[in-house]
Backbone as numpy.savetxt, mean C-alpha at the origin, in Angstrom:
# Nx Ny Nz CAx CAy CAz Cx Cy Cz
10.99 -7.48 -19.84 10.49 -6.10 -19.83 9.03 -6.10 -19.39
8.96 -5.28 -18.33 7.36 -5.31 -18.20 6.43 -4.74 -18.81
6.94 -4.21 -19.77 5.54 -4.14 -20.88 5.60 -4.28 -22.25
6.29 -5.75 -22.45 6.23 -6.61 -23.51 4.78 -7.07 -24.41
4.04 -6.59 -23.56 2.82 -6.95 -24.34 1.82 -5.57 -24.58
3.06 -4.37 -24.65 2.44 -3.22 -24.81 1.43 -3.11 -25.59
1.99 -3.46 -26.89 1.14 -3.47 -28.27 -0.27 -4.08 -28.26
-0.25 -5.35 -27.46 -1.74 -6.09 -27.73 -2.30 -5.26 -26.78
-1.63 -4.74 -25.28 -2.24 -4.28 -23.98 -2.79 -2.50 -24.66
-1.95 -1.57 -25.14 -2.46 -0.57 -25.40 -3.21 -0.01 -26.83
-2.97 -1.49 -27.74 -3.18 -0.62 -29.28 -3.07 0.17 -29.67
-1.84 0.52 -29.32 -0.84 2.18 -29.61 0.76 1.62 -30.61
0.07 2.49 -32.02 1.72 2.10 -32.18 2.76 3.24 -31.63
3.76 3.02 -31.57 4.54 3.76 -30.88 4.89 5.21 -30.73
4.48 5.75 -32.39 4.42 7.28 -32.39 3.60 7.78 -31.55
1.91 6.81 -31.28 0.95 7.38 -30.99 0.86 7.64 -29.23
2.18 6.62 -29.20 1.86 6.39 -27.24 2.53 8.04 -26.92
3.02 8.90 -27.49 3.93 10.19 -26.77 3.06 11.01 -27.51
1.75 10.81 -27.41 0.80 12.03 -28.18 -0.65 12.05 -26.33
0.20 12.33 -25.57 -0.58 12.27 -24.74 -0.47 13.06 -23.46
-0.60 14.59 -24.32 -0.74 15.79 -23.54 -1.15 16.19 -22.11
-2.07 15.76 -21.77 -2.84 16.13 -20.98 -4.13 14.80 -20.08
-3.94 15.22 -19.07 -4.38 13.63 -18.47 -6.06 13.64 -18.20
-6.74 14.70 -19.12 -8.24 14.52 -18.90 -8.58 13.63 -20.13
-9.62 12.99 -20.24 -10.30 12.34 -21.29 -9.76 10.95 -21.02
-9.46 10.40 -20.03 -8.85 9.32 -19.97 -10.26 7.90 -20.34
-10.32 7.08 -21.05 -11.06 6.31 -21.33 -11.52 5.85 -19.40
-13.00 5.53 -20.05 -13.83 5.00 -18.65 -12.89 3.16 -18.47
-13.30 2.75 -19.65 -13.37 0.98 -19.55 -11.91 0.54 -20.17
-10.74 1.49 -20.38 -9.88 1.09 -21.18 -8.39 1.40 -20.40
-7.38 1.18 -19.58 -6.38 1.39 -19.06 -5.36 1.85 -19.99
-5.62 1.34 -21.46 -4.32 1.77 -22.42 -4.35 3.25 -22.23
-5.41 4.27 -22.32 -4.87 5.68 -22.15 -4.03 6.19 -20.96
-4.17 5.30 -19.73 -3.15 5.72 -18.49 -2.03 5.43 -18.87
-2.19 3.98 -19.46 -0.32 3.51 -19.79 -0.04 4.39 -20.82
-1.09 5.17 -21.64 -0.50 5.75 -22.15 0.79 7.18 -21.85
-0.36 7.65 -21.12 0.02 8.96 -20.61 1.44 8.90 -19.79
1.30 7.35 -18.84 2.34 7.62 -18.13 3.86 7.26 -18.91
3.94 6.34 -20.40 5.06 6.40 -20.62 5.07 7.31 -21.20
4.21 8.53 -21.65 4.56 9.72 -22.23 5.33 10.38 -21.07
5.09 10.68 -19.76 5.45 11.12 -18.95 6.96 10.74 -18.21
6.98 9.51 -18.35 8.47 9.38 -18.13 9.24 9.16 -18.85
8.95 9.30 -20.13 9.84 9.39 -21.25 10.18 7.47 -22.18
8.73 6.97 -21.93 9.29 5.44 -22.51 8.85 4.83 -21.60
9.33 3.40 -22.30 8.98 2.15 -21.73 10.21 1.63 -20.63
11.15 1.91 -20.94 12.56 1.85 -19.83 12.24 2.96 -18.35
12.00 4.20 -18.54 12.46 4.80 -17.73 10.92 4.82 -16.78
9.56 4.09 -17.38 8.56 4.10 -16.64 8.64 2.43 -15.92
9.72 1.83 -16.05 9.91 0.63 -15.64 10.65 0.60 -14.69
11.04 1.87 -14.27 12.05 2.08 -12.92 11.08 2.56 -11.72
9.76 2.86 -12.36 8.77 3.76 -10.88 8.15 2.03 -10.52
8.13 1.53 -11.48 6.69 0.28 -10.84 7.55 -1.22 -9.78
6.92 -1.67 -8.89 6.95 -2.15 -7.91 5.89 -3.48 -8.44
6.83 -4.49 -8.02 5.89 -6.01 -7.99 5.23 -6.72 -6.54
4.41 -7.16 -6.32 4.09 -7.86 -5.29 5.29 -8.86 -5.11
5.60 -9.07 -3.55 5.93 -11.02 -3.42 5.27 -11.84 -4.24
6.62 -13.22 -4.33 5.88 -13.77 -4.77 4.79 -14.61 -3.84
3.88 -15.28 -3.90 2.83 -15.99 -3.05 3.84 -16.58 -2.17
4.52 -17.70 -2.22 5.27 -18.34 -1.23 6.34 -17.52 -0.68
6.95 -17.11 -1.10 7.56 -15.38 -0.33 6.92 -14.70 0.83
5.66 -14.58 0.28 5.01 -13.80 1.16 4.27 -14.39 2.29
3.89 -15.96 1.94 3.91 -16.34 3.45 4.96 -16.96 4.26
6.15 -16.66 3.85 7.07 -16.80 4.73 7.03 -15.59 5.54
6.90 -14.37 5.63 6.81 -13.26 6.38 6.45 -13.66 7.84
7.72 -13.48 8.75 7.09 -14.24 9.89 6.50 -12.42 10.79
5.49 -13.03 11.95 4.39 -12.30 12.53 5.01 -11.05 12.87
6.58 -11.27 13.69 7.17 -9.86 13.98 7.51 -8.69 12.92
7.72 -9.26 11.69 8.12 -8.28 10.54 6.11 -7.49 10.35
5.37 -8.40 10.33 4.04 -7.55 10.26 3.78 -6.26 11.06
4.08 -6.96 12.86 3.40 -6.23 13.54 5.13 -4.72 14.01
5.89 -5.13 13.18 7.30 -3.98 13.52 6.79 -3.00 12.29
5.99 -3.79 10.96 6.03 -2.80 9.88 4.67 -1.72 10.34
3.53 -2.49 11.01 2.49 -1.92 11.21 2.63 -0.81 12.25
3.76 -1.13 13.39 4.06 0.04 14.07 5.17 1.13 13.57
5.87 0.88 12.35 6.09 1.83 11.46 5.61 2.69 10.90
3.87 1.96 10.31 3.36 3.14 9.36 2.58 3.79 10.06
2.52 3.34 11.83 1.53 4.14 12.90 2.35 5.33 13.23
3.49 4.99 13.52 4.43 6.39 13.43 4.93 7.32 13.05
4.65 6.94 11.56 4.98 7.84 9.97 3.44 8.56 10.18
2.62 7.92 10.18 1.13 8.98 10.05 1.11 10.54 10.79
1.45 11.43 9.44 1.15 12.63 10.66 2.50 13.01 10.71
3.72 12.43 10.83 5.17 12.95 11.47 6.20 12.63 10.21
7.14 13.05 10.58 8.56 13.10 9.48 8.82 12.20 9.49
8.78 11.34 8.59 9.08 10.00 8.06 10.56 9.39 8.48
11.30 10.73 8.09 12.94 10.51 8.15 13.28 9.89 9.21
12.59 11.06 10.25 12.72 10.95 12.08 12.53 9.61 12.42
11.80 8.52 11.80 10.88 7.14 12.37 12.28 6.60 11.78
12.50 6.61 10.87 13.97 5.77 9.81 15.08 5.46 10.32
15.10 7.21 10.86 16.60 7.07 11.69 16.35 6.29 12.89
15.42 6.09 13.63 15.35 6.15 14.78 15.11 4.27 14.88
14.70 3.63 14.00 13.99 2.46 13.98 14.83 1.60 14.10
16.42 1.11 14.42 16.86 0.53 15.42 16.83 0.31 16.56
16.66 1.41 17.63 16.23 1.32 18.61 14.56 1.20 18.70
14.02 1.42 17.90 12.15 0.97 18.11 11.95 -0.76 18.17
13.14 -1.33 16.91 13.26 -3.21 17.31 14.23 -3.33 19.00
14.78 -2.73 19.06 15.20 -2.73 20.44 14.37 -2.42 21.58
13.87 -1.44 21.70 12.73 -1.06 22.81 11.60 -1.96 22.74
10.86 -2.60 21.52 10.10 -3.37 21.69 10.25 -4.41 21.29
11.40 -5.26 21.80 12.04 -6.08 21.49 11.60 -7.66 20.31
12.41 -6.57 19.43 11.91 -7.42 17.79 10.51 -7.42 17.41
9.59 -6.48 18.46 8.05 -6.87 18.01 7.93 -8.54 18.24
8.24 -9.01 18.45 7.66 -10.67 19.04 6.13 -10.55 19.32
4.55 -10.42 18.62 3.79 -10.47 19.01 3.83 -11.29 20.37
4.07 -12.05 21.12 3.85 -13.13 22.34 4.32 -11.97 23.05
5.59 -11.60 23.39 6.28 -10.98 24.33 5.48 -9.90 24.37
5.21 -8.70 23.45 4.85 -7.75 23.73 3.81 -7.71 24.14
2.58 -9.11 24.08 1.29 -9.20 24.60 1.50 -9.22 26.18
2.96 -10.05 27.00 3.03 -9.83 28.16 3.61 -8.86 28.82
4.02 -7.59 27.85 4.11 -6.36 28.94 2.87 -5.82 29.96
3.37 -5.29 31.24 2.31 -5.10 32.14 2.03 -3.76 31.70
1.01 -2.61 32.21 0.90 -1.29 31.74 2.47 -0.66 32.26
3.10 -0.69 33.34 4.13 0.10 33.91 5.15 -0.28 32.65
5.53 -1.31 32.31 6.45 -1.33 30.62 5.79 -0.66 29.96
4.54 -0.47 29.39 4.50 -0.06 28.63 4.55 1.60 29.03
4.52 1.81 30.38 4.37 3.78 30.66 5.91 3.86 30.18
7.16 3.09 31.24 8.31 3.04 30.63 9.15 3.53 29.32
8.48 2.38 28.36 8.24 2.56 27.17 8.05 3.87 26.60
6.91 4.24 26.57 5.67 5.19 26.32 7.17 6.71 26.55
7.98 6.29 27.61 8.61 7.50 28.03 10.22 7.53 27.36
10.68 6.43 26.98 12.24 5.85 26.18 12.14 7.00 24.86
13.58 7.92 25.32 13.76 8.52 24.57 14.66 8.56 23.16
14.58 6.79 23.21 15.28 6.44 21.34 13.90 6.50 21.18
12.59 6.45 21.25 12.04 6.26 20.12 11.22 7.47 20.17
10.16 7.76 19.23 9.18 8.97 19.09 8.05 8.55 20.40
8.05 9.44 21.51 7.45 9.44 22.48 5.92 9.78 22.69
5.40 9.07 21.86 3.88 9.16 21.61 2.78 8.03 22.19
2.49 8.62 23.41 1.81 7.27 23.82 1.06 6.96 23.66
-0.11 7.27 22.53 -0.97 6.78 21.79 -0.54 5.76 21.28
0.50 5.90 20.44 1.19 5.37 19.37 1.58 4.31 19.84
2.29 4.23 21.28 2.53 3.37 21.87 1.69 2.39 21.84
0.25 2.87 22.79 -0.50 1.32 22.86 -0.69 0.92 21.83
-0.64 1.65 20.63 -1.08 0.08 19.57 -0.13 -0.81 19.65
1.33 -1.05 19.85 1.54 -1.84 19.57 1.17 -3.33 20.43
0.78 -3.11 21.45 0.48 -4.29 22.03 -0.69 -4.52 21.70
-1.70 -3.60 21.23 -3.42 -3.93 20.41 -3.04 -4.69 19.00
-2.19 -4.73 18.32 -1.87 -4.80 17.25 -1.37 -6.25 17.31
-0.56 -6.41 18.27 0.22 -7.67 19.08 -1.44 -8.86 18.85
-1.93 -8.11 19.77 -3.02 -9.10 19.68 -4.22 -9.41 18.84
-4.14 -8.50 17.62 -4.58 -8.53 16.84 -4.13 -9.77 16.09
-2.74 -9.96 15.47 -2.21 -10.38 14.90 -2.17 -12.02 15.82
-2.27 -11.98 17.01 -2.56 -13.77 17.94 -3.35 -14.18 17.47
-4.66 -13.18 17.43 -5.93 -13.90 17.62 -6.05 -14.16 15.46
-5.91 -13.82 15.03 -5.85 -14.18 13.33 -4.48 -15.13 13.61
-3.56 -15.24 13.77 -2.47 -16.84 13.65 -3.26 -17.67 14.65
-3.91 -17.76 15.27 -4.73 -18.77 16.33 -5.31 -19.40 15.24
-6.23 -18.60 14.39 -7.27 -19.06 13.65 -6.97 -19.60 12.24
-5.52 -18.84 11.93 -5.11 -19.30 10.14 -3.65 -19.79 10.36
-3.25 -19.51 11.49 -1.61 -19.92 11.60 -0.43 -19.29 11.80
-1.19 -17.95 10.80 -0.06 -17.22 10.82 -0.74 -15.97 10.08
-0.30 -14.57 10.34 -0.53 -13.61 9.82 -0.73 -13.53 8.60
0.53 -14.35 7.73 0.51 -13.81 6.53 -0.51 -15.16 5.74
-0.48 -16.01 6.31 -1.75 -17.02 6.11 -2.81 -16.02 5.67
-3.10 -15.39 7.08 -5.09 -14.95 7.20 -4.53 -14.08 5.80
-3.66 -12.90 5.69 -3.90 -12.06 4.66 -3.80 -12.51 3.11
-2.83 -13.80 3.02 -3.10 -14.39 1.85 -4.38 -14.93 1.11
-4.59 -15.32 2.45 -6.29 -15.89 2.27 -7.71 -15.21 1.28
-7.24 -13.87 1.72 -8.15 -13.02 1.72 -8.99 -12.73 0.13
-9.77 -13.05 -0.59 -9.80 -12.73 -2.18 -8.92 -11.17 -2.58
-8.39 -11.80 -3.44 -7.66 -10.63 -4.01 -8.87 -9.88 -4.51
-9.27 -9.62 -4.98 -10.95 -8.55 -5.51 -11.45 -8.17 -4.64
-10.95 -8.28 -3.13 -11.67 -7.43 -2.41 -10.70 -6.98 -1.21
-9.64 -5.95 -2.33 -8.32 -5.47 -1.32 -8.88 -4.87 0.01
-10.42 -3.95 -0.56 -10.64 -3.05 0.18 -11.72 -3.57 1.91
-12.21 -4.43 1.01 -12.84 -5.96 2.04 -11.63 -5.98 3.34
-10.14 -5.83 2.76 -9.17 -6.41 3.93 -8.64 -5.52 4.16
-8.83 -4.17 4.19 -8.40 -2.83 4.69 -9.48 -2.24 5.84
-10.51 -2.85 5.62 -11.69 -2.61 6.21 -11.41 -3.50 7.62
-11.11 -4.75 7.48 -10.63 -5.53 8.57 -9.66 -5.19 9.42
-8.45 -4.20 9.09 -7.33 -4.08 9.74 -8.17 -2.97 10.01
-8.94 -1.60 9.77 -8.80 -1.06 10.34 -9.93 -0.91 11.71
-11.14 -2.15 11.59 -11.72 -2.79 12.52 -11.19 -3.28 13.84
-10.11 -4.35 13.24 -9.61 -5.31 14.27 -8.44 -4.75 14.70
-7.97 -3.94 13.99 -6.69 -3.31 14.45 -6.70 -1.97 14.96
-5.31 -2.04 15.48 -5.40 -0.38 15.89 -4.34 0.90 15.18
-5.62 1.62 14.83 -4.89 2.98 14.07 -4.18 2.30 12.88
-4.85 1.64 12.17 -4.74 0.60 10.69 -5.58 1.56 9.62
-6.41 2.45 9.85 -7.30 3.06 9.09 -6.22 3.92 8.49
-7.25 4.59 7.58 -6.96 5.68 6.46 -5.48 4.97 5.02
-4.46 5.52 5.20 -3.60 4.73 4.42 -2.26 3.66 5.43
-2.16 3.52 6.62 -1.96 2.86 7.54 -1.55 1.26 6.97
-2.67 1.19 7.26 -3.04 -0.17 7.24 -2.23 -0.76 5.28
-3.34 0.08 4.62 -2.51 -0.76 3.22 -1.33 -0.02 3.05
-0.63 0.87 3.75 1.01 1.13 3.19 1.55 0.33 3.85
1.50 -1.13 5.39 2.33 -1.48 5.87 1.70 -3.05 4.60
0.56 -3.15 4.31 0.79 -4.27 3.20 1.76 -4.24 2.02
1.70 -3.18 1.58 2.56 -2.50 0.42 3.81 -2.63 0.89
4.40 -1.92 1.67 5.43 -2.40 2.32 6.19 -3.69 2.28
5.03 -4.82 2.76 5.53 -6.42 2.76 5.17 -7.24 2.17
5.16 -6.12 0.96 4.94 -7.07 0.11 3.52 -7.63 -1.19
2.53 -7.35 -0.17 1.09 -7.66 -0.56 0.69 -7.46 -1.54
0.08 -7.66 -2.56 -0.36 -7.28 -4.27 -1.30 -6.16 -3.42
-1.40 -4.90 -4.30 -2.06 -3.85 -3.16 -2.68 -2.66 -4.59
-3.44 -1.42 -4.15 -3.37 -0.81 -4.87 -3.19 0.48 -3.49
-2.79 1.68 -3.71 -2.56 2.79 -2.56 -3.38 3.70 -3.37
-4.18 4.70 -2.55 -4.62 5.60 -2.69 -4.38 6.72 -2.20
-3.01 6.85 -3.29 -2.73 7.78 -2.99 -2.94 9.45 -3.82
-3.06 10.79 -3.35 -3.61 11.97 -4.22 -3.64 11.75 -6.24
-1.94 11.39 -6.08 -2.04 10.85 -7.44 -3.00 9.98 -7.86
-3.05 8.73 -7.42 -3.90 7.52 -7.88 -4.95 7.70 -7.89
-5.53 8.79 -6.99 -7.46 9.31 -6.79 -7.50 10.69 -7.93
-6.47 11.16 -8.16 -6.74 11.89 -9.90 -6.78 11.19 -10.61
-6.14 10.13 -11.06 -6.18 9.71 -12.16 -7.13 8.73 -11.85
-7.67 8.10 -11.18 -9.32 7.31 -10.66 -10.48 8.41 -11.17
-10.37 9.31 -11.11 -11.18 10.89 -11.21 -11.40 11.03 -12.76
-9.47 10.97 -13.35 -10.10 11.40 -15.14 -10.30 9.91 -15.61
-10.71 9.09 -14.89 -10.96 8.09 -15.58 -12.16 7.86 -15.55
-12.98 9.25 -15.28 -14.62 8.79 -14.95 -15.22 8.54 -14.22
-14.44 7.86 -13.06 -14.67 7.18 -11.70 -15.55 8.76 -10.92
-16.71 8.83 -10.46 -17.52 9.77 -9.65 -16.97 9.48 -7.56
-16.33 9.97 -7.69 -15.49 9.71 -6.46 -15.04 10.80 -5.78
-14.99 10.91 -4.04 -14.87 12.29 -3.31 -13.36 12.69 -3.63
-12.80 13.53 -3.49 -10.96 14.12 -3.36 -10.53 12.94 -2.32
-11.39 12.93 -1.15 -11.21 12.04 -0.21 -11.88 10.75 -0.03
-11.82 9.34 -0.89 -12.91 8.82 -0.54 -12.64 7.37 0.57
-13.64 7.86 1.05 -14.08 7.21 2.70 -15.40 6.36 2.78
-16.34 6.71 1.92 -17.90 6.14 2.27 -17.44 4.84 1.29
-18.21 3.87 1.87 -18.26 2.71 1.46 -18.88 2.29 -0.39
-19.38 3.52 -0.55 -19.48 3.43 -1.95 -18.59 3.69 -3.21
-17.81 5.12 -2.17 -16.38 4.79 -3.06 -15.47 4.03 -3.55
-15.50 3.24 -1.91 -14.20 2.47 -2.13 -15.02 1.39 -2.70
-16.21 0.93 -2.72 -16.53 -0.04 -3.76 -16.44 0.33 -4.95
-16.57 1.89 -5.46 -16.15 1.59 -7.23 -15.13 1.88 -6.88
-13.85 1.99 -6.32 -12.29 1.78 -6.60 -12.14 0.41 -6.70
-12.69 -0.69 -5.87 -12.40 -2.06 -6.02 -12.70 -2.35 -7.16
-13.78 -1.73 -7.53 -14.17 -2.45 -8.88 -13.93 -1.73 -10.38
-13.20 -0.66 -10.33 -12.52 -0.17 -11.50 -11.25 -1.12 -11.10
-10.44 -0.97 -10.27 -9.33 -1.99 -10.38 -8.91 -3.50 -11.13
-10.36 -4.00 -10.16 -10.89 -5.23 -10.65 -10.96 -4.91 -12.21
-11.37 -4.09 -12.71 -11.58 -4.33 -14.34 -9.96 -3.89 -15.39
-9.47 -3.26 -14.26 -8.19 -2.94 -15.06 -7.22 -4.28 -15.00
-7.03 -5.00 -13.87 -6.45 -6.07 -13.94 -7.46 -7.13 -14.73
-8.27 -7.23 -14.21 -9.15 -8.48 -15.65 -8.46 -8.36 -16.97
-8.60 -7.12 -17.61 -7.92 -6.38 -18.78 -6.84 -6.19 -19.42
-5.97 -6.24 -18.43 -4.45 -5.87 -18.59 -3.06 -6.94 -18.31
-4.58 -7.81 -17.06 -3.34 -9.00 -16.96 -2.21 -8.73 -15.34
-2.56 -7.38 -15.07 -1.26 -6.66 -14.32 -1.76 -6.97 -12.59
-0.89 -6.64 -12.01 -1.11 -7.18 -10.10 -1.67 -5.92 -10.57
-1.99 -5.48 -8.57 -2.94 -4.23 -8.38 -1.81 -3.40 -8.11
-0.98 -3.40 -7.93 0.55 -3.15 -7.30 0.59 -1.95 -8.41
0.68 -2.51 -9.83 1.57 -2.18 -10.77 0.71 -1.36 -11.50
-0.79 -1.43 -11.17 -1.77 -0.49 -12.23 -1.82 0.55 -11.12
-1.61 0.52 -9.70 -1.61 1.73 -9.06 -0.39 2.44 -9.10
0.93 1.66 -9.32 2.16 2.73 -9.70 1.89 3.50 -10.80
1.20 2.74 -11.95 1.08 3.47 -13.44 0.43 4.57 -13.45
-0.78 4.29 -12.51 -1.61 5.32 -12.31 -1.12 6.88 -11.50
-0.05 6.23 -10.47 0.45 7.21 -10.34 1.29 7.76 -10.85
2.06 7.42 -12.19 2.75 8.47 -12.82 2.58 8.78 -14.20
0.89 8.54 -14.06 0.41 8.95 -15.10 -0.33 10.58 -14.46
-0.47 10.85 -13.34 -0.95 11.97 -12.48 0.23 12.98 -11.71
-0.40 13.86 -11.40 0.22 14.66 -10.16 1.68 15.18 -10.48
2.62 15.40 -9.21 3.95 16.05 -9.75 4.84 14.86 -10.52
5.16 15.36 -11.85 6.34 14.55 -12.45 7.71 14.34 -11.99
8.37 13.82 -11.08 9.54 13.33 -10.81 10.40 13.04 -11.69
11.26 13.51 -11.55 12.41 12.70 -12.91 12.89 11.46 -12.53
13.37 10.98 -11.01 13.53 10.03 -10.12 12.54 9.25 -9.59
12.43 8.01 -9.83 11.93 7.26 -8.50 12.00 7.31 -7.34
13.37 7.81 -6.86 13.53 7.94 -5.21 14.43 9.30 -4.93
13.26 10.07 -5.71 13.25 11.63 -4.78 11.83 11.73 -4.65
């Protein structure tokens, strides 16, 4: 059960964890009031154990070979902005048109493949969207040149400074910025935290002085570093204090996957 160590983790006995109305006053330095709130919110310790998501494990995750990176990264370039569904259905033919994502191959399309491309009506015909994938292609060479392999360089990376390696993809990469970049980590796997509306309310009643939107480099340094103190604390990946967080906030779902 993943929260077998409720008791030492929240110092709530059990009557007290479903006395948790309302999601302002959330302790600055203490995560037990989120866990609180959120198994108030989904009704327990069972049914809040169906929203949370684990990282790979370490050797799992560097098995991830380079094409699953750079097919997921041109996934979440296509979801940005458009109907998610539309990319879902359609994403057989997107490993077909750009055949398996093979970073190598797609680095040797000439521009006329890629106008081609750019114009193939299985996939979403966005030719922005398009060139990243061959920017992305080579994004992903020039980091396996240097570590071996994609999921090398990102393993590498200190976990305490998620936002350190969000900053990189969306540097070295293309159209990796905003939530991009860490939903295709999340995706494959990566110990991660998302910032998403939910997760930046409940960052908010937790004291955290932070924009609706935060972007300046000072934000996302106190998000790294409230995180950092919730996992020091709790013991938990970043994965699993940002699911909590999100259903300790925002619209209540009765489902995980609605």
């Amino acid at each position: 059960m993943i929260f077998r160590s409720l008791t030492d983790l929240a110092k709530l006995r059990l009557g007290q964890i479903f006395l948790a109305p309302s999601i302002n006053g959330f302790s600055m330095s203490d995560f037990s009031s989120i866990l609180s709130h959120a198994l108030f919110r989904k009704g327990g310790e069972r049914n809040l154990e169906q929203w949370i998501r684990e990282p790979l494990p370490r050797a799992e995750f560097l098995e991830t070979p380079n094409h699953r990176f750079l097919a997921t990264m041109t996934q979440c370039v296509f979801q940005a902005g458009f109907v998610w569904r539309v990319i879902r259905n359609k994403w057989p033919d997107f490993e077909t048109v750009f055949f398996g994502f093979e970073p190598y191959v797609i680095s040797l399309l000439s521009p006329d493949q890629l106008d081609v491309i750019a114009c193939d009506v299985r996939i979403v015909r966005n030719r922005q969207k398009v060139m990243s994938v061959p920017q992305n292609a080579a994004y992903i060479l020039d980091m396996t040149a240097e570590y071996g392999s994609f999921a090398t360089f990102i393993d590498q990376w200190p976990d305490d400074d998620f936002i350190g390696l969000c900053q990189h993809l969306k540097k070295h990469g293309c159209r990796l910025g905003g939530r991009s970049g860490p939903r295709m980590l999340r995706y494959l796997g990566k110990d991660s935290f998302n910032l998403s509306s939910d997760v930046i309310t409940c960052l908010k009643a937790s004291g955290l002085e932070i924009a609706d939107n935060p972007t300046s480099k000072s934000d996302l340094m106190k998000i790294q570093a409230r995180f950092n103190q919730w996992r020091s604390q709790t013991g938990y990946s970043l994965t699993r204090l940002s699911r909590i967080c999100a259903c300790a906030s925002g619209e209540n779902f009765p489902d995980p996957h609605t």
